[in-house]
N, C-alpha and C positions, 0 to 999 in steps of 0.2 A: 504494500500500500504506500502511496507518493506519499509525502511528508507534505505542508505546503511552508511555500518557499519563504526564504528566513527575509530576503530582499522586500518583503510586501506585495511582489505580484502578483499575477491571476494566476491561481492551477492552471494545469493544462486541461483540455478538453476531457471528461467524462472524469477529472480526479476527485477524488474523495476527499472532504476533509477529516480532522482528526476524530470525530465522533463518528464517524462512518459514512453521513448522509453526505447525497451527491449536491456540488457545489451548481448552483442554480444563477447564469447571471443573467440579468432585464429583469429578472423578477418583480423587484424596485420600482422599475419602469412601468412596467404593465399594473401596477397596482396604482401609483398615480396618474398613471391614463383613466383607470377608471374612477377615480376618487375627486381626478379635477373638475370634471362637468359639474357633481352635486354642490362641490366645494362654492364653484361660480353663481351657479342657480341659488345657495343659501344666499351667498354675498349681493346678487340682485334684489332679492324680497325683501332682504334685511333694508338695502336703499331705498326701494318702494316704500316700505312700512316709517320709511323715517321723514321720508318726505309729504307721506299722509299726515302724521303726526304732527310737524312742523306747521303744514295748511290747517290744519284744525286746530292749532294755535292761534294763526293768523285771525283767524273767523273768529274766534273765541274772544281775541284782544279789541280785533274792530268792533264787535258788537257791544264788547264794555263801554269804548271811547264813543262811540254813537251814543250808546243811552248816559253815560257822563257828562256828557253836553248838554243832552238832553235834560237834563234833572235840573240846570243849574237856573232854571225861572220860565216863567209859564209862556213866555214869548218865544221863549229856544224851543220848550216839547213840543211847539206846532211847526217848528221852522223846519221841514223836512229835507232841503236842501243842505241846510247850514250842518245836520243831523248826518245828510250823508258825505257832507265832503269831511268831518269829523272824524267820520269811521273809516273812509277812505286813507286819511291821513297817515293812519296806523297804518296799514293795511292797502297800499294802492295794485300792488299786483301780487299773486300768488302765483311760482312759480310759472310768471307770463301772463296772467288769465286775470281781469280785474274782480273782485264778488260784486255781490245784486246788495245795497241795500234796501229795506223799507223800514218806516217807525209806523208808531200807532200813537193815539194818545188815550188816556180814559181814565174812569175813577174806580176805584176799589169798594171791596164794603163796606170799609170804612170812610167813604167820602174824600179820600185823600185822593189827586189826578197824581196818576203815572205816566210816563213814555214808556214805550215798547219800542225794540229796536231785535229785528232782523237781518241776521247777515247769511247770504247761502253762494257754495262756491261747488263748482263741481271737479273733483279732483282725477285725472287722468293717470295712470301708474304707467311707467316705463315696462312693464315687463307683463305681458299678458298671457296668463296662464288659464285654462279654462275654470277653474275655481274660483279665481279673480276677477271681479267682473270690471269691463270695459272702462265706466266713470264710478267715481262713489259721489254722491252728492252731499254734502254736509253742510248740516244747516245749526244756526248759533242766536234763539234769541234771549237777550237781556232786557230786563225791565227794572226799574228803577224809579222812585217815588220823587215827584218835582218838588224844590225849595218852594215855598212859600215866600 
C-alpha cells in the first residue's frame, strides 16, 4: 500500500490513503456545485424580504408624518394636500415607486375630531418564485387626535 507522499502532493491515481479509503479528488467541487445554487436562492429572499421590510417602514413613517401634521390644529386635518406632501416628505419614493396618500377627518365617541391618514404602496420583489406573489401591497393607516 503507497504511503502518501511526505512533499504534500496528490497520491497517485487509484492510491489509498493511510486508513485505507480510496482518495477521492472534485469531491469538494461537486458538492459546492451543488450547494451554491440554494446558497444564492437563500441570499436573494433574504434581499427581497429586506427590502419588503425596509418599504413597510417607509409607509409606516409617512403615514405617522401625515397624520403628525395632521393633528397639529383643525385647519391642517382638512388640508389634505399640505397632509400629503407631509407624508411625502418622509417618504417620497420607495424603492423608485412614489405611495398613494389619502386623510380623513372625523370625531370619535368621545366628540374629540381626529385625522386619518392612509399610506399604500405596492411592493415588487426582485426574485419571483411561485410562492411569492408578483406585488405585495401594503397599506399603513394612522390616526391621531387634533390639538384643540
Amino acid at each position: 500500500m503507497p504511503a502518501p507522499r511526505s512533499d504534500g502532493g496528490a497520491l497517485p491515481r487509484g492510491a489509498r490513503a493511510r486508513n485505507g479509503r480510496q482518495v477521492s479528488r472534485g469531491q469538494a467541487l461537486v458538492e459546492l456545485a451543488l450547494i451554491v445554487p440554494i446558497l444564492v436562492l437563500m441570499l436573494a429572499i433574504a434581499a427581497d424580504f429586506g427590502r419588503a421590510f425596509t418599504a413597510y417602514i417607509a409607509v409606516s413613517s409617512a403615514a405617522r408624518e401625515g397624520a403628525a401634521f395632521g393633528m397639529l390644529d383643525p385647519g391642517n386635518a382638512t388640508n389634505t394636500g399640505a397632509i400629503q406632501a407631509a407624508a411625502l416628505a418622509d417618504a417620497p419614493l420607495i424603492w423608485g415607486a412614489a405611495p398613494t396618500v389619502a386623510s380623513t377627518t372625523g370625531a370619535d365617541a368621545n366628540g374629540y375630531q381626529f385625522v386619518r391618514v392612509t399610506v399604500s404602496y405596492t411592493f415588487s420583489p426582485i426574485l419571483i418564485i411561485p410562492p411569492i406573489p408578483n406585488t405585495v401591497n401594503m397599506t399603513r393607516t394612522v390616526q391621531m387626535r387634533v390639538i384643540n
